[in-house]
VEXGUDO-161473 format. One line per field, with one value per residue (C-alpha): residue number from 0; z, y, x. Coordinates in steps of 0.05 Angstrom, whole numbers, plus 5000, padded with zeros to 4 digits. Example, Ala and Ser with C-alpha at 12.3 -4.5 7.8 and 13.67 -1.06 7.14 Angstrom:
BEGIN
seq <- (0;1) .
Z <- (5156;5143) .
Y <- (4910;4979) .
X <- (5246;5273) .
END
This chain:
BEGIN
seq <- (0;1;2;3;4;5;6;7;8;9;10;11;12;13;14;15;16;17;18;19;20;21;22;23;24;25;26;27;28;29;30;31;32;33;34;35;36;37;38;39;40;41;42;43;44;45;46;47;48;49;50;51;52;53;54;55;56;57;58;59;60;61;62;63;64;65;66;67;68;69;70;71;72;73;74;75;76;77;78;79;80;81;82;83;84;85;86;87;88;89;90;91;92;93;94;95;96;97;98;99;100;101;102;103;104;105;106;107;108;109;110;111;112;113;114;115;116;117;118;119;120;121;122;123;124;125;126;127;128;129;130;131;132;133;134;135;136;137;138;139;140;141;142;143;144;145;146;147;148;149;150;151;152;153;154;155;156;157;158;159;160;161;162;163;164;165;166;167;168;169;170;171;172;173;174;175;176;177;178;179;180;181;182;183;184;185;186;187;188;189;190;191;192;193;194;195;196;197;198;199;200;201;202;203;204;205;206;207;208;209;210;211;212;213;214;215;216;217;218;219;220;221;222;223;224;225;226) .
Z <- (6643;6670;6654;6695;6748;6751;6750;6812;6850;6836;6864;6925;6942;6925;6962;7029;7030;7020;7079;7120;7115;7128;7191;7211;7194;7255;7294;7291;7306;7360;7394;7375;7404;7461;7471;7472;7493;7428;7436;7371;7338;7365;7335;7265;7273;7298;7241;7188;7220;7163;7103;7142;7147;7078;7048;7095;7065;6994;7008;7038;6966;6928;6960;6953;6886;6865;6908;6865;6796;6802;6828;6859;6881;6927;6930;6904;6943;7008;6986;6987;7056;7080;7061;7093;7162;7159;7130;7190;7236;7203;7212;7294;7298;7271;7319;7368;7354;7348;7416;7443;7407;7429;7513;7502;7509;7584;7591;7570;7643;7661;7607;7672;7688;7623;7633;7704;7680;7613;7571;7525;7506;7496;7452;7410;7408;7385;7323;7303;7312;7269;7221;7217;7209;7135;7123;7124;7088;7032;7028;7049;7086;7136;7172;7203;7238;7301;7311;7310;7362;7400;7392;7412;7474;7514;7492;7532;7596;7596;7589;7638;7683;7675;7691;7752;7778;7759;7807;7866;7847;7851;7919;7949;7906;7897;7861;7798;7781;7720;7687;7721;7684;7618;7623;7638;7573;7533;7556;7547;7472;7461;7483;7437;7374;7406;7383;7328;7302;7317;7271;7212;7232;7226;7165;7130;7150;7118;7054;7044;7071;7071;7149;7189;7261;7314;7382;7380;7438;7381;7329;7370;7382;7311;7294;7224;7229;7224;7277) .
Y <- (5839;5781;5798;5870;5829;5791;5853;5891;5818;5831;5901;5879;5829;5881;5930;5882;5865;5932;5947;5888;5913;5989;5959;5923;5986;6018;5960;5950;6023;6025;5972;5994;6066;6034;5995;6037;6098;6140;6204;6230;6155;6156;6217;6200;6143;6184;6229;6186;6143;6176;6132;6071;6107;6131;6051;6030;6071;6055;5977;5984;6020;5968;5908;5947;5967;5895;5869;5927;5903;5829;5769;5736;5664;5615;5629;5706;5718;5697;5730;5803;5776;5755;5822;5864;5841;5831;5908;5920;5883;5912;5981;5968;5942;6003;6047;6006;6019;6094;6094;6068;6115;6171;6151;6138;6208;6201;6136;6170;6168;6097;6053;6019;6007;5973;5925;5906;5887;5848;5895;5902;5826;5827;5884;5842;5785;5833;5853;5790;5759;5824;5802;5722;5755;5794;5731;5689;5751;5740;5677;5646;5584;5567;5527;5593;5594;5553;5593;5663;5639;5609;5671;5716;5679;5683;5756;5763;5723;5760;5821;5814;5787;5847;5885;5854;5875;5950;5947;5913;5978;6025;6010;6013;6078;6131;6179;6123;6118;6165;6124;6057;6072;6092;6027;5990;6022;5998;5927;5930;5951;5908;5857;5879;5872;5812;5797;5826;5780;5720;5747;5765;5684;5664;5698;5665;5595;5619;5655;5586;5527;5554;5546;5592;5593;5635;5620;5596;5536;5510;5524;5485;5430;5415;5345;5361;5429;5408;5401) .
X <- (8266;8300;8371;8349;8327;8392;8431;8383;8397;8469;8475;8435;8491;8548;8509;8507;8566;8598;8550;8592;8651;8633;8607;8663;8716;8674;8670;8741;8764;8712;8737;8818;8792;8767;8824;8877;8826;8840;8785;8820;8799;8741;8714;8730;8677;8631;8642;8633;8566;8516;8565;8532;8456;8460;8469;8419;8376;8392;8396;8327;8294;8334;8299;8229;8241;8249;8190;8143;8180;8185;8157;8210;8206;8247;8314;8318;8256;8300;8362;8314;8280;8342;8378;8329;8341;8418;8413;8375;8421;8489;8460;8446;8514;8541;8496;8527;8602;8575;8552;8620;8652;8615;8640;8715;8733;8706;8756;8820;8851;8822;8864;8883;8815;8800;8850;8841;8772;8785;8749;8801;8797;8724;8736;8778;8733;8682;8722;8737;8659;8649;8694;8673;8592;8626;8658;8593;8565;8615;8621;8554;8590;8548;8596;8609;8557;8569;8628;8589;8543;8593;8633;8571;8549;8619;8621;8553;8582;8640;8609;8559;8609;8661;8586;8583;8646;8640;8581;8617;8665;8615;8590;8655;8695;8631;8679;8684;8606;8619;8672;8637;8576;8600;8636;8573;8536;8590;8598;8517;8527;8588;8532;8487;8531;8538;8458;8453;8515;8480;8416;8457;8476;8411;8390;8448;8420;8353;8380;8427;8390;8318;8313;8290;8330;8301;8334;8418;8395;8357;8418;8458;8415;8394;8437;8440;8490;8556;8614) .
END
């Protein structure tokens, strides 16, 4: 029985982190698509979102089939806990790049646009917070994790920012509230991968230190993280 339950924890972590890096493959040509407004890119991620459903699905009956046939304790019990919500948060994320996906096709004539506003570079902080939340995954080095929430928070400032001047746009050019909006959406869910990031962040802390972390002003406060 216990050599089963080692092997069940073992495809849980292979599981996760194979779910980390499906994530970040969409993340990554989401923002790429965005970037250099590829429709034809853009549709191959929406084509394959159900390979990032279907693992959720089967992460999710892994951690509830070893809470019905074991009784784990302390640590394994906050590796499943912990692999529940960053399986929850990974699959959001993906959503996410889905939904920017599914509104490049509308930006194809506004590359211009993108620029002028510094999207493009938020899209490429984006991947690369992506990347540094399968890193932590993979390597449990919670060292990280100051840098993912540092990461995260200018991605929301310079989002909401960029926001900000699409609307002083709108008010004066009527004729760009289409492409204005879609653009707002996507900052929004650029924003929101943005989150999610910093809870796959948090869950680390708790799967490898046994805190639990809830807000980042209180990550960054705590005197005993390191620099």
């Amino acid at each position: 029985m216990e050599r089963h339950f080692e092997l069940e924890l073992e495809k849980l972590n292979k599981r996760l982190n194979k779910m980390g890096n499906l994530v970040a493959a969409q993340v990554h040509m989401a923002m790429t698509a965005l970037i250099e407004c590829n429709s034809d890119m853009a549709a191959e991620i929406i084509e394959h979102d159900n390979e990032v459903d279907e693992l959720d699905v089967k992460i999710d009956k892994l951690c509830q089939r070893i809470f019905a046939l074991t009784q784990p304790v302390a640590t394994d019990l906050r590796l499943i806990m912990a692999s529940l919500k960053m399986n929850n948060d990974l699959e959001r994320m993906g959503d996410h790049a889905v939904g920017i996906a599914k509104r490049i096709e509308s930006l194809t004539d506004y590359k211009d646009i993108i620029l002028e506003l510094h999207i493009n570079e938020i899209a490429s902080k984006t991947d690369l917070l992506v990347k540094d939340v399968v890193n932590i995954i993979t390597s449990r080095n919670t060292v990280l994790v100051k840098d993912i929430f540092e990461s995260a928070n200018q991605i929301k400032e310079n989002a909401q920012s960029a926001s900000s001047r699409i609307i002083v746009e709108m008010t004066k050019k009527s004729a760009v509230v289409v492409v204005a909006t879609n653009l707002m959406l996507i900052l929004t869910q650029m924003e929101r991968i943005a989150g999610y990031a910093m809870n796959v962040a948090e869950s680390m802390v708790f799967l490898v230190e046994g805190r639990i972390v809830k807000h980042s002003k209180l990550f960054r406060e705590d005197s005993e993280l390191p620099e």
